[in-house]
FIKOLZA-1660 file (N, C-alpha, C; in steps of 0.1 Angstrom, whole numbers, plus 5000, padded with zeros to 4 digits):
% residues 245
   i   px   py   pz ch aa at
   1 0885 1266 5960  A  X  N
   1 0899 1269 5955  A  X CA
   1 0899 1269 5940  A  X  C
   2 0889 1258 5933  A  X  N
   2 0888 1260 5918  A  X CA
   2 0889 1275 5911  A  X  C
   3 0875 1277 5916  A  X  N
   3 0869 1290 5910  A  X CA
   3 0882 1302 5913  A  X  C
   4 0883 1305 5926  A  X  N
   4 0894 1313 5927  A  X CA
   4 0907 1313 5919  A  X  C
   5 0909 1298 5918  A  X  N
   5 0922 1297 5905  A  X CA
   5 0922 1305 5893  A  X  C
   6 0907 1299 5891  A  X  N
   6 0901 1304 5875  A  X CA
   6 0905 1316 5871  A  X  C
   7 0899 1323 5881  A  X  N
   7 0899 1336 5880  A  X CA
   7 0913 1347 5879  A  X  C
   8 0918 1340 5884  A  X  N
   8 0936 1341 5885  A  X CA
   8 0941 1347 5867  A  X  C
   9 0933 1339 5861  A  X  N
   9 0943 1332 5847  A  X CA
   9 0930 1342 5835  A  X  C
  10 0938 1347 5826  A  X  N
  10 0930 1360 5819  A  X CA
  10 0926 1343 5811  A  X  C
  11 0910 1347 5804  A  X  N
  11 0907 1341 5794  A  X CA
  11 0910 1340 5780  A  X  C
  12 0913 1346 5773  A  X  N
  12 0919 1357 5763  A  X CA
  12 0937 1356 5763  A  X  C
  13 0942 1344 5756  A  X  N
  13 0953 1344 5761  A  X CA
  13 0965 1358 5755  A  X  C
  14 0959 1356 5743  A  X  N
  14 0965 1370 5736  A  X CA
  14 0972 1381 5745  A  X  C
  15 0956 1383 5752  A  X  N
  15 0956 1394 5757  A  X CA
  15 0964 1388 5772  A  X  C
  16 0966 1380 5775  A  X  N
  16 0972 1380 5787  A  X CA
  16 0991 1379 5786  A  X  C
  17 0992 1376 5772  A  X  N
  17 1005 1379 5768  A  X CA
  17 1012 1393 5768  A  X  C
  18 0999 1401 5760  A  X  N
  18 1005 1414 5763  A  X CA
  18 1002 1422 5771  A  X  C
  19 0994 1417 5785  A  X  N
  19 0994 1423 5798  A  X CA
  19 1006 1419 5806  A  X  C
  20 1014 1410 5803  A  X  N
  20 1023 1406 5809  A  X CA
  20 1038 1412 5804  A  X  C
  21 1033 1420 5790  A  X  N
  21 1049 1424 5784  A  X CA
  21 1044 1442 5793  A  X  C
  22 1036 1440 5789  A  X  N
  22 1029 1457 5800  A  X CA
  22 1035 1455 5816  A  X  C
  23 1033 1446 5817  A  X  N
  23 1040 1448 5831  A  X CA
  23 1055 1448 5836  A  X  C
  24 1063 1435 5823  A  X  N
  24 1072 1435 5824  A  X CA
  24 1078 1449 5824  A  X  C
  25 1071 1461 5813  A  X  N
  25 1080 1469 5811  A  X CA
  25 1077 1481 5824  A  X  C
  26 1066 1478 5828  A  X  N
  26 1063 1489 5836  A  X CA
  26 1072 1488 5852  A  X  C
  27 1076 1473 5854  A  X  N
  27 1082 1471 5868  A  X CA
  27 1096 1469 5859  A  X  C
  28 1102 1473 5846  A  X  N
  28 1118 1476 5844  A  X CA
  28 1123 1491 5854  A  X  C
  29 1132 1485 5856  A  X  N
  29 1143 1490 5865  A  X CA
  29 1130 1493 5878  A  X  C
  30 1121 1486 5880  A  X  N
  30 1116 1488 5896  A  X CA
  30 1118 1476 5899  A  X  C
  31 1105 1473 5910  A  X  N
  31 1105 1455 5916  A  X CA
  31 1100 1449 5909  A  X  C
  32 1110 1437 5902  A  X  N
  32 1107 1427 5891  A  X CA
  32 1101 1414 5901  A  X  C
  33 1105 1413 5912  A  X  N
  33 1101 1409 5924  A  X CA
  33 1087 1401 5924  A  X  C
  34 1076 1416 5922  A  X  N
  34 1062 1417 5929  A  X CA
  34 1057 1412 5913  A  X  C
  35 1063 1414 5900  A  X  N
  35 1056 1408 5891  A  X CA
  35 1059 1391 5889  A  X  C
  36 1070 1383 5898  A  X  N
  36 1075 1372 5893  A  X CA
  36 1065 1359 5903  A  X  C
  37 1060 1370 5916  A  X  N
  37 1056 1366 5924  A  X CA
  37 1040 1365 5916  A  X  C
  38 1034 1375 5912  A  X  N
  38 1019 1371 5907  A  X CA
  38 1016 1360 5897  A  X  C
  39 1031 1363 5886  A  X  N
  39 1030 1350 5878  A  X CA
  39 1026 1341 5881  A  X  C
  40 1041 1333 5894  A  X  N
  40 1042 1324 5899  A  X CA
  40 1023 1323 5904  A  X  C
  41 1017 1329 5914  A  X  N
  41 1007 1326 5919  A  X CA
  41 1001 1323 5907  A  X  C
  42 0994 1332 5894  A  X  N
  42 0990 1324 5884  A  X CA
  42 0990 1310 5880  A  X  C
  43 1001 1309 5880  A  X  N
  43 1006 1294 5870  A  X CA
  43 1001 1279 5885  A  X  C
  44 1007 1284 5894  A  X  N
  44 1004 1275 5906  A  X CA
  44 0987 1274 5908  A  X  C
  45 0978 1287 5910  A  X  N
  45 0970 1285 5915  A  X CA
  45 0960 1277 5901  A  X  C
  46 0964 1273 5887  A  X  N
  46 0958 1268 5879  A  X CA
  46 0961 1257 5879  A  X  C
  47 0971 1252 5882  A  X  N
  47 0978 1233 5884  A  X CA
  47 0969 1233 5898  A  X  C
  48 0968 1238 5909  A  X  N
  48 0960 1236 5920  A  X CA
  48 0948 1231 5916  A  X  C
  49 0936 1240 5905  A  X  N
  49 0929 1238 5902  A  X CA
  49 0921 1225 5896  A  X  C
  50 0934 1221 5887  A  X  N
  50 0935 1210 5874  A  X CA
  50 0934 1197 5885  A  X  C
  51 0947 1196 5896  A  X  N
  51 0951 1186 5901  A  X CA
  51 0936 1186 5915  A  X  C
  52 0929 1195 5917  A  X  N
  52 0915 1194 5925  A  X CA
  52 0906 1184 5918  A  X  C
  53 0904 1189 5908  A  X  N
  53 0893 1181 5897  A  X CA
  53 0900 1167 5893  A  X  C
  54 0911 1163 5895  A  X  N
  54 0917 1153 5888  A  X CA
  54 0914 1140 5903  A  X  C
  55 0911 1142 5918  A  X  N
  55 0909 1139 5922  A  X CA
  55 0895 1138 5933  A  X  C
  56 0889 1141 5921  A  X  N
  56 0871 1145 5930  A  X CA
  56 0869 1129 5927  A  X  C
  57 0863 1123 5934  A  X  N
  57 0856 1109 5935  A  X CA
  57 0843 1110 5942  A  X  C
  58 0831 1101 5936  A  X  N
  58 0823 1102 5945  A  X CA
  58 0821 1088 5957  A  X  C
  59 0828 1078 5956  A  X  N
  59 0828 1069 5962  A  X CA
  59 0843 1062 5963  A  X  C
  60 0847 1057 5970  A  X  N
  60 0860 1051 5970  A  X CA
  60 0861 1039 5958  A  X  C
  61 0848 1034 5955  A  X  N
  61 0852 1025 5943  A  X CA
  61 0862 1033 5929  A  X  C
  62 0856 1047 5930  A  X  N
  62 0866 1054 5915  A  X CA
  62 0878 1059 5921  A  X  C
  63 0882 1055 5929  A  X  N
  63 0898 1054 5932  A  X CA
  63 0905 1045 5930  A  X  C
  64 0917 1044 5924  A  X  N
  64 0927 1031 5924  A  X CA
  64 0931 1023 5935  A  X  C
  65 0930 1014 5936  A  X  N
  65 0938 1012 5949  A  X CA
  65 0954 1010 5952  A  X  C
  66 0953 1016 5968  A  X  N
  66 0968 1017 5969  A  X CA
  66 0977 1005 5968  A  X  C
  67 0986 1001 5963  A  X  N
  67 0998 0996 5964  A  X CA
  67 1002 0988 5974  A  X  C
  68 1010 0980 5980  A  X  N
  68 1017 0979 5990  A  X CA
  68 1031 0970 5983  A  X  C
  69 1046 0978 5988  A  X  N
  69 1059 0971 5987  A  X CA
  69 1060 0967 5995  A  X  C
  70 1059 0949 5995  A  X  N
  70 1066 0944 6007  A  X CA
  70 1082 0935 6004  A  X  C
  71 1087 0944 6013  A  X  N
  71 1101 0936 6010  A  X CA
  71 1109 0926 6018  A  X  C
  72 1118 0916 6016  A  X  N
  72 1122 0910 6026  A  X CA
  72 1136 0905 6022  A  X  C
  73 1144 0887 6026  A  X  N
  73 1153 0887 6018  A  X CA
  73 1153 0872 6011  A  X  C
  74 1164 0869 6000  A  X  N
  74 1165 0857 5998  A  X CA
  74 1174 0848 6004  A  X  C
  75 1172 0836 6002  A  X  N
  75 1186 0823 6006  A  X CA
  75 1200 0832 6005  A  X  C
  76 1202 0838 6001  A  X  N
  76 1211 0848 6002  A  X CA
  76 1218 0857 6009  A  X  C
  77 1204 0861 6018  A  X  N
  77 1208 0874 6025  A  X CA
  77 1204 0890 6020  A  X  C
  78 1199 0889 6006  A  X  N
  78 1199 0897 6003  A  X CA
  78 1188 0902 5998  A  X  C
  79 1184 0922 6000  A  X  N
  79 1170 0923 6002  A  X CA
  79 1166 0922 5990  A  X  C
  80 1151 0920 5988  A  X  N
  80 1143 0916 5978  A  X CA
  80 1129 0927 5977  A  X  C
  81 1123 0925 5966  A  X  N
  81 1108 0927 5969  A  X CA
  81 1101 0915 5967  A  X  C
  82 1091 0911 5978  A  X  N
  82 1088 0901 5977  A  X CA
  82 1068 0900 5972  A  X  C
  83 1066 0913 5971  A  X  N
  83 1054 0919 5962  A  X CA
  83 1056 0930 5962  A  X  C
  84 1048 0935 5952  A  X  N
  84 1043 0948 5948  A  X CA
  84 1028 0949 5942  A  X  C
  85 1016 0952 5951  A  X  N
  85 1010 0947 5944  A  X CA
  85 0996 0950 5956  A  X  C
  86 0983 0948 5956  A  X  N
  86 0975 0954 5961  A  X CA
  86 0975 0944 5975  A  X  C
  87 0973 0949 5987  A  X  N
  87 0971 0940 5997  A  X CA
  87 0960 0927 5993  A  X  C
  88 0963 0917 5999  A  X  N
  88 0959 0905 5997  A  X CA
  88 0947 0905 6006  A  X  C
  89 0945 0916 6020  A  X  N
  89 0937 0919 6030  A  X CA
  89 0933 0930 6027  A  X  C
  90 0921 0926 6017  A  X  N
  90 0908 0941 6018  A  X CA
  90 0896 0939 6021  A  X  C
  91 0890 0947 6028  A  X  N
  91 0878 0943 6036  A  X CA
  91 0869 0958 6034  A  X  C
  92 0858 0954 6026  A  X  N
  92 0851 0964 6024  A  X CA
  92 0832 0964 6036  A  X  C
  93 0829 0970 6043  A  X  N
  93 0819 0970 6050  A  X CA
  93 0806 0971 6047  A  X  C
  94 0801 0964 6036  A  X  N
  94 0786 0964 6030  A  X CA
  94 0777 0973 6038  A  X  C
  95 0778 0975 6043  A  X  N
  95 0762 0981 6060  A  X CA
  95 0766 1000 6056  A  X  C
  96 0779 1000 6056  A  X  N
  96 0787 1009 6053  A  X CA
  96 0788 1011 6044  A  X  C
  97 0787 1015 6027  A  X  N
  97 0792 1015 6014  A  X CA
  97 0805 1026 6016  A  X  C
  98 0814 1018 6007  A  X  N
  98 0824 1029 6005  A  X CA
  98 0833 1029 6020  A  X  C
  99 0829 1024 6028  A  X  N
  99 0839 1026 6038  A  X CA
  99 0852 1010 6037  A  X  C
 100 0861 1009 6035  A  X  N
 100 0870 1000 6032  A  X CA
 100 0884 1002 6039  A  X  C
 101 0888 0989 6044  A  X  N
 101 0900 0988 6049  A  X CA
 101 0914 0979 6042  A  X  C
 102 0918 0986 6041  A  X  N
 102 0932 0981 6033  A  X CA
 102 0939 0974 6045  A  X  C
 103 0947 0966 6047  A  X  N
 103 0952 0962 6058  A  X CA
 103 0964 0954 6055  A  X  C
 104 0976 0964 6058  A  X  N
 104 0988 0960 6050  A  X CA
 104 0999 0957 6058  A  X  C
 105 0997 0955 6070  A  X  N
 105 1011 0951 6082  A  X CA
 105 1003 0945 6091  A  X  C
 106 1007 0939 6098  A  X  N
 106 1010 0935 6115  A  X CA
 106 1020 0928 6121  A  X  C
 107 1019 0929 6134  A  X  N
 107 1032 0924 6139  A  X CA
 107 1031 0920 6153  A  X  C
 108 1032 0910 6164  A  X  N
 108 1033 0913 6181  A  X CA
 108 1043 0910 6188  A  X  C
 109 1047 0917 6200  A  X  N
 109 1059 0914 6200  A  X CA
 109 1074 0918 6196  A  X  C
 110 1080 0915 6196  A  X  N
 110 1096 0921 6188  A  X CA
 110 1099 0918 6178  A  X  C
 111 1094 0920 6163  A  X  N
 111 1098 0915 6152  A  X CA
 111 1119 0907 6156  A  X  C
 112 1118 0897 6146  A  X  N
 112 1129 0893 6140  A  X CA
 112 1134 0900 6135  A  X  C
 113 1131 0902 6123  A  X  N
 113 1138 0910 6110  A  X CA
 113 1145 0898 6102  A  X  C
 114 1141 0886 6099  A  X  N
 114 1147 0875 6096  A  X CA
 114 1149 0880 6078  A  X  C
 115 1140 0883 6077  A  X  N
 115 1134 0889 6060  A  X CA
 115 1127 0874 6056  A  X  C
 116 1127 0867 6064  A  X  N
 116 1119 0855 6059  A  X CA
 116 1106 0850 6062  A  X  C
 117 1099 0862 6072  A  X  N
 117 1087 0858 6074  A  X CA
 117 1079 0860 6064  A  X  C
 118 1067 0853 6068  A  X  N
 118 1060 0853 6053  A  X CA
 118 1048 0863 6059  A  X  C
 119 1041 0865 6049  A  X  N
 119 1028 0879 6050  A  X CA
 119 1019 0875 6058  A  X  C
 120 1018 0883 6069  A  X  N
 120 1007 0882 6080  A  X CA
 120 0991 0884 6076  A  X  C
 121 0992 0890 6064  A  X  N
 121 0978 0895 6060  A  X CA
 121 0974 0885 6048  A  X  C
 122 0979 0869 6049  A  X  N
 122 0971 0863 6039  A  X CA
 122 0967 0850 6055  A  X  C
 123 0969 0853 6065  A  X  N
 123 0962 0846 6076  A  X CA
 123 0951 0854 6078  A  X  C
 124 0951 0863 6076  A  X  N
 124 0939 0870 6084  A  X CA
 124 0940 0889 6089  A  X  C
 125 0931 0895 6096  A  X  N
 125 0938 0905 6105  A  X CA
 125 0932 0903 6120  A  X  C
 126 0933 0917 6126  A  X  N
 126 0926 0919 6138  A  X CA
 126 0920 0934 6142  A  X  C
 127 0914 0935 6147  A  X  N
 127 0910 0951 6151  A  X CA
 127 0926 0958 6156  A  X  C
 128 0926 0956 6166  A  X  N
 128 0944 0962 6171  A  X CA
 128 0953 0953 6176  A  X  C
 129 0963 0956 6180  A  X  N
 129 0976 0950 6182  A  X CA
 129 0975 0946 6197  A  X  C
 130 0985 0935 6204  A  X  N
 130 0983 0934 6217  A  X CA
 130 0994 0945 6224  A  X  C
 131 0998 0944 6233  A  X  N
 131 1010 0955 6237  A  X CA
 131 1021 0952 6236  A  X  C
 132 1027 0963 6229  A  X  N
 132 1037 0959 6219  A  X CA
 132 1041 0958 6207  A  X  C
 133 1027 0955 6198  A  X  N
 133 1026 0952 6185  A  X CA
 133 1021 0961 6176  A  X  C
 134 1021 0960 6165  A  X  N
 134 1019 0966 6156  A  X CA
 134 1007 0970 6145  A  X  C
 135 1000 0972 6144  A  X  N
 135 0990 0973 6132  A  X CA
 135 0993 0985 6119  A  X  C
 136 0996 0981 6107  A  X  N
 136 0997 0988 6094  A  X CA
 136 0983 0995 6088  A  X  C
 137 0973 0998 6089  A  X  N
 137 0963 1000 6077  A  X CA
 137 0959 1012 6068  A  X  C
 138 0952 1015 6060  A  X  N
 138 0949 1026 6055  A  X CA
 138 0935 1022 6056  A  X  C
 139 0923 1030 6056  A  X  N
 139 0912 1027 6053  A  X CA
 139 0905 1044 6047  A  X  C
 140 0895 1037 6039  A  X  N
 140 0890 1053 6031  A  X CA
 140 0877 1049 6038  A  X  C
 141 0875 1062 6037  A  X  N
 141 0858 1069 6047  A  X CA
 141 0851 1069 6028  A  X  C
 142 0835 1067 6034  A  X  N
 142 0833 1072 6022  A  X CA
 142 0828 1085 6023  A  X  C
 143 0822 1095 6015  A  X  N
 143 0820 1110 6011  A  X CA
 143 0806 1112 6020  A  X  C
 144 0807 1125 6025  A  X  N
 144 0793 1125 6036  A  X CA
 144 0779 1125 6029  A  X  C
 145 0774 1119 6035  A  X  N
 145 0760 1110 6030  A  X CA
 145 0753 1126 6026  A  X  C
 146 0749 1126 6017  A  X  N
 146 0738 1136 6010  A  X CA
 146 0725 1134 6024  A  X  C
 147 0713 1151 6024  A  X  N
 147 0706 1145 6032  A  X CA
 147 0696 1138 6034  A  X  C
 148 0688 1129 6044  A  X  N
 148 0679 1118 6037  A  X CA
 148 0686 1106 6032  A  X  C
 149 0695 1106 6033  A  X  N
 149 0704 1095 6031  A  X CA
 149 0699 1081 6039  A  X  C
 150 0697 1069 6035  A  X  N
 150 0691 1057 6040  A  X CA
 150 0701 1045 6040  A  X  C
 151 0704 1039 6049  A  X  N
 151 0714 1029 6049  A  X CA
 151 0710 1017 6043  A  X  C
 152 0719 1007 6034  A  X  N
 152 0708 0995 6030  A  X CA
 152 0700 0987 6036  A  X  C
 153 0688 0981 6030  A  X  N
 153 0678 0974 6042  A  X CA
 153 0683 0966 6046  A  X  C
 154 0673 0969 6064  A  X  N
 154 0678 0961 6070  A  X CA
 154 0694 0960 6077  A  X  C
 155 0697 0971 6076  A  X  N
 155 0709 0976 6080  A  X CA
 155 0706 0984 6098  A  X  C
 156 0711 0981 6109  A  X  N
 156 0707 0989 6119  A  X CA
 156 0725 0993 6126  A  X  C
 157 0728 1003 6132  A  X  N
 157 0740 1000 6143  A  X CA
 157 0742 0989 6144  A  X  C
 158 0736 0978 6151  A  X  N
 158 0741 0970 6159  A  X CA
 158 0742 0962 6150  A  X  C
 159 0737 0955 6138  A  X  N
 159 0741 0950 6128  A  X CA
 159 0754 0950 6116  A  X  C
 160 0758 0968 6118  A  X  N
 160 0766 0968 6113  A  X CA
 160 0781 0969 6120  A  X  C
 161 0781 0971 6133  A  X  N
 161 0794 0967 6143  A  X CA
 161 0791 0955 6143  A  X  C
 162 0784 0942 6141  A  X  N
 162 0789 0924 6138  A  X CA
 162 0793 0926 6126  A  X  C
 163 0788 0928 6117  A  X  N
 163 0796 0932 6105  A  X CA
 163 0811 0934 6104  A  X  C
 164 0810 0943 6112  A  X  N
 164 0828 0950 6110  A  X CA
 164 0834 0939 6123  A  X  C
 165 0826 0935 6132  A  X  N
 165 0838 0928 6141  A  X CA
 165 0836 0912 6134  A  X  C
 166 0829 0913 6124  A  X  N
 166 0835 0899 6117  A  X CA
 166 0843 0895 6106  A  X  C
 167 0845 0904 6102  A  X  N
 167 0854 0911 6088  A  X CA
 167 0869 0916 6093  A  X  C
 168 0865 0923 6106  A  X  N
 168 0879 0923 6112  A  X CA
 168 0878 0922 6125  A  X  C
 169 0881 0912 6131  A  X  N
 169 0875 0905 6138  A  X CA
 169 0877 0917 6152  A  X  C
 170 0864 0917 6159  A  X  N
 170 0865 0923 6175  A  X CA
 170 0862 0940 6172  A  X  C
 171 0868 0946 6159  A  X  N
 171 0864 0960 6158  A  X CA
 171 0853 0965 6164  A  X  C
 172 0842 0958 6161  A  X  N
 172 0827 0966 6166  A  X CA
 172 0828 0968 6180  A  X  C
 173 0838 0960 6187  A  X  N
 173 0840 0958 6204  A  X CA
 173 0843 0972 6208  A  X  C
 174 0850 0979 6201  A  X  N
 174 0854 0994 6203  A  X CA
 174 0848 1002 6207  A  X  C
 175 0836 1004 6198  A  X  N
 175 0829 1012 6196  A  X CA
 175 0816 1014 6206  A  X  C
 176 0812 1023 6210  A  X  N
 176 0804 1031 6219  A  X CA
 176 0788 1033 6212  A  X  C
 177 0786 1021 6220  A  X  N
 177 0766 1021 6218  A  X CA
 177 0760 1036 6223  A  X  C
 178 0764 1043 6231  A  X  N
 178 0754 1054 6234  A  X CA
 178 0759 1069 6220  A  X  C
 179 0770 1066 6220  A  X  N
 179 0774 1076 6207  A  X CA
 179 0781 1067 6196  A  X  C
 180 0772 1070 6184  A  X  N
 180 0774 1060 6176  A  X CA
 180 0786 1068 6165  A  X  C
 181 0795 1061 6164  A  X  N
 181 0810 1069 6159  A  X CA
 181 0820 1068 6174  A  X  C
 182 0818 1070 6181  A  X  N
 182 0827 1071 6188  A  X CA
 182 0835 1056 6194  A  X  C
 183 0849 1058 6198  A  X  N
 183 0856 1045 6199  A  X CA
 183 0863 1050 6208  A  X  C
 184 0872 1038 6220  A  X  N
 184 0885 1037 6220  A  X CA
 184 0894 1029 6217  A  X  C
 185 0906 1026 6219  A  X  N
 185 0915 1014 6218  A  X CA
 185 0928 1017 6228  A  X  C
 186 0931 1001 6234  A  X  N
 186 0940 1006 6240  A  X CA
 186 0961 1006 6232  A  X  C
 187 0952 1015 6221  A  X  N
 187 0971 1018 6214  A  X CA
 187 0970 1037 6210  A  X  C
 188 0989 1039 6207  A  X  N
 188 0990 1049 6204  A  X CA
 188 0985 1047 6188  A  X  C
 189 0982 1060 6183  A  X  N
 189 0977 1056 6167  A  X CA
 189 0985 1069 6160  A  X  C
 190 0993 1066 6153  A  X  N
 190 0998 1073 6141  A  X CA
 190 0992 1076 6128  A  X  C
 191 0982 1088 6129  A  X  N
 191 0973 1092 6120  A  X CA
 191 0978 1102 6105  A  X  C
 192 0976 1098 6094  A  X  N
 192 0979 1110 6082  A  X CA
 192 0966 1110 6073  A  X  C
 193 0964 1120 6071  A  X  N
 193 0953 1121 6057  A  X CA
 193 0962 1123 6050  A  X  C
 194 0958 1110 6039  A  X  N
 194 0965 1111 6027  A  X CA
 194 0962 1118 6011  A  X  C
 195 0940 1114 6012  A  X  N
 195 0935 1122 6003  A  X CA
 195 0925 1123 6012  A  X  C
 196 0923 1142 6007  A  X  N
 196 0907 1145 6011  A  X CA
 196 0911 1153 6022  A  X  C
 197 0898 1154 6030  A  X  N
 197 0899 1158 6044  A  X CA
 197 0891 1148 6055  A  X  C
 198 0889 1152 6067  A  X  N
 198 0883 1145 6079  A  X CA
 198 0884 1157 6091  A  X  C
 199 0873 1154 6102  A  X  N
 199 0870 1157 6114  A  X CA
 199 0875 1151 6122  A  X  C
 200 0879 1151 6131  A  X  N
 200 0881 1146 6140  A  X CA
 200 0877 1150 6156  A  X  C
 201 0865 1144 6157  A  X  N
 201 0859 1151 6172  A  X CA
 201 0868 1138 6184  A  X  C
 202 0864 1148 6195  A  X  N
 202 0864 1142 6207  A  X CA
 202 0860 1143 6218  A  X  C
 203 0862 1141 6231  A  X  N
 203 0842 1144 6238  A  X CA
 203 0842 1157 6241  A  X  C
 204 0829 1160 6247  A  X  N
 204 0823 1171 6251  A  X CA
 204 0826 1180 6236  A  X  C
 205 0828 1173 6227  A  X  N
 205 0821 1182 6211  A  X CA
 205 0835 1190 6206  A  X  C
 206 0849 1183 6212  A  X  N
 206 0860 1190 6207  A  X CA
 206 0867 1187 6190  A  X  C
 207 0864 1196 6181  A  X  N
 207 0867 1193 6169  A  X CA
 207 0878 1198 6162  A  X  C
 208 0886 1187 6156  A  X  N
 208 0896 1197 6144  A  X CA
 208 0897 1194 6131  A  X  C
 209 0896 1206 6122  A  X  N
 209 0898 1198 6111  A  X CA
 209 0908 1197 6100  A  X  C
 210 0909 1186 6094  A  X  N
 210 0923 1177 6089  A  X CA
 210 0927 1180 6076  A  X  C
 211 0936 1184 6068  A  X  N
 211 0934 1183 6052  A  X CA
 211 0947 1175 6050  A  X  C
 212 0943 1174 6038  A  X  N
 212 0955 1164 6031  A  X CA
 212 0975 1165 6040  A  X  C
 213 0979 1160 6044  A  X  N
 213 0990 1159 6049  A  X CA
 213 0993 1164 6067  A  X  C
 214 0980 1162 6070  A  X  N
 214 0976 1171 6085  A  X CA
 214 0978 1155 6091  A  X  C
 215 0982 1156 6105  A  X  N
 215 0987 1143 6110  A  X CA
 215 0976 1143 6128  A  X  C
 216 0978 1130 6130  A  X  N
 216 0973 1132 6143  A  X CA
 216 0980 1124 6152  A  X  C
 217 0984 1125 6165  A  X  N
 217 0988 1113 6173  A  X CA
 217 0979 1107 6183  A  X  C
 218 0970 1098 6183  A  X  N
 218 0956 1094 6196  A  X CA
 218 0964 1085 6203  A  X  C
 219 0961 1091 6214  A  X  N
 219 0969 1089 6225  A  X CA
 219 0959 1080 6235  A  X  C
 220 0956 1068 6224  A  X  N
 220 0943 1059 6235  A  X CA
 220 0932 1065 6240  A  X  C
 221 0928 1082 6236  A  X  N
 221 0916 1087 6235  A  X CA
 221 0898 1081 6228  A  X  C
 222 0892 1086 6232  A  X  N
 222 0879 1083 6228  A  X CA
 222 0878 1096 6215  A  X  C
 223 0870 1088 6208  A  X  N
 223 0874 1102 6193  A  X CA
 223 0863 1095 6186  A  X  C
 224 0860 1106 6177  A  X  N
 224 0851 1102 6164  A  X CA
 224 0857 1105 6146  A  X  C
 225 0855 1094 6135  A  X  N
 225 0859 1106 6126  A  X CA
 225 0845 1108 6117  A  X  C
 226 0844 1120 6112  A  X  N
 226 0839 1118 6102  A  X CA
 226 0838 1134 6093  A  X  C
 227 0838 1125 6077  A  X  N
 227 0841 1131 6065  A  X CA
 227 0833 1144 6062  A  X  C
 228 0841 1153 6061  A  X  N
 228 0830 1167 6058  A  X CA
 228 0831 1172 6043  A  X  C
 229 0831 1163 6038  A  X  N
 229 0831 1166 6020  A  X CA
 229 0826 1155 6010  A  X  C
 230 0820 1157 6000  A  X  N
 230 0813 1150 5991  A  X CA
 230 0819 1141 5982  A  X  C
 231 0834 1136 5988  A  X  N
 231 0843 1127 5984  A  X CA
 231 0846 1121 5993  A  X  C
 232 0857 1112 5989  A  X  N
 232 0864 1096 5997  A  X CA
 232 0873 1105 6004  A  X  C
 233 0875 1100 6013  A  X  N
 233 0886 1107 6024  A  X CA
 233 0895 1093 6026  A  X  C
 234 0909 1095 6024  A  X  N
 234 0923 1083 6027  A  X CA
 234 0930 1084 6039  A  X  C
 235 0925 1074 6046  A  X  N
 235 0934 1079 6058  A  X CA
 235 0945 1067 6064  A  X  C
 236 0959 1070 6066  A  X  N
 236 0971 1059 6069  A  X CA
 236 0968 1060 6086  A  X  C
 237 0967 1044 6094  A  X  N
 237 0970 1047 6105  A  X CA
 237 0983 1034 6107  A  X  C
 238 0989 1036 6116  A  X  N
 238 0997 1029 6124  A  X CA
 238 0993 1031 6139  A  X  C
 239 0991 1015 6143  A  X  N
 239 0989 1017 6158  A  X CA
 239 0999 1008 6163  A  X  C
 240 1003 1013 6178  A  X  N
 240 1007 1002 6186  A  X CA
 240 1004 1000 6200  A  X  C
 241 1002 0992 6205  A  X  N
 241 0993 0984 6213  A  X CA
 241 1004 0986 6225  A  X  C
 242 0997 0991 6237  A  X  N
 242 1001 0996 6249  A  X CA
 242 0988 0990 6258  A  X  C
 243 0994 0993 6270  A  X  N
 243 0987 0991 6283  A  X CA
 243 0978 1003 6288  A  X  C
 244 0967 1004 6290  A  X  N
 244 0963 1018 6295  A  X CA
 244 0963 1014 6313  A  X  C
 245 0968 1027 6316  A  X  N
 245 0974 1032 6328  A  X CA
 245 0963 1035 6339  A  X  C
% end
């Protein structure tokens, strides 16, 4: 998309000023229309460009991390922010580099809404919710391994699912020893890529692929993700925890 931008936009600005009074005059009294529309593509497909490059990362460490507003209320009654400020639950996956989970809600059950509960994520987390409940997280993928790529020593599968089900406890439980990536759970999952893109396979080799603002709903399916680009991929899920039928 860079390159293509580039190319969009005369080098020579001079000269792109008085290609553009050439045109102005040449579409007077015709369609001013078809020249306001190339502009516009110009000018757009160069911020495209700028704002591409402003977000190339090669590992999720050169990203900032996200935020979380949590609000509630005071003796009062009245709503508050009660942080602003990076989750207190982050869990990054050593065996894994770059793969990291932000972990910013939970809930089981029927919330209150008292505004006086206090933050679930300085007890701890869990892989998913029971039925009923709720799980918040964001977690970034990291960028697809270059080829020949070697995991740190001493690092195997099965070492690295205790890893993740001890860090958040039971996760590795998910996951499918004969295909490695693949999981299920039993909740609905409310999926968005927030930065980047992602794959998302599912069995017998069904793929789609995701770009920034592309959403998914897993419906307690068996699925795989993984990153098809040489950056951090952001992804928001919400799950809630159901019964499978």
């Amino acid at each position: 998309m860079g390159m293509l931008s580039w190319r969009w936009w005369p080098r020579n600005k001079t000269k792109s000023l008085d290609d553009a009074a050439f045109a102005s005059e040449r579409f007077e009294g015709g369609d001013r229309r078809h020249l306001l529309q190339a502009l516009s593509a110009m000018a757009g497909g160069g911020a495209l460009a700028v704002m591409s490059q402003s977000v190339e990362a090669k590992d999720s460490s050169d990203l900032p991390p996200p935020k979380r507003a949590l609000t509630g209320r005071d003796e009062a009654g009245k709503s508050v922010f009660k942080s602003f400020d990076v989750t207190p639950k982050v869990v990054e996956i050593d065996s894994n580099p770059g793969l990291t989970f932000h972990e910013l809600y939970m809930t089981e059950g029927v919330p209150r809404l008292t505004g006086l509960e206090p933050d679930p994520m300085l007890e701890g987390t869990k892989a998913f919710p029971g039925p009923g409940g709720t799980m918040f997280r964001l977690i970034s993928y990291p960028p697809k391994r270059p080829e020949g790529y070697k995991p740190p020593p001493g690092v195997t599968f099965e070492s690295g699912l205790r890893e993740m089900s001890e860090k958040v406890p039971r996760m590795g439980d998910h996951f499918d020893r004969s295909a490695p990536g693949m999981h299920t759970s039993d909740t609905i999952d409310y999926c968005v890529v927030v930065r980047g893109e992602m794959t998302l396979e599912l069995d017998d080799g069904q793929k789609v692929q995701l770009r920034q603002g592309d959403c998914v709903v897993q419906n307690g399916t068996r699925h795989r993700w993984r990153n098809p680009l040489p950056e951090p991929c952001l992804m928001a899920f919400i799950s809630i925890g159901g019964k499978r039928g």
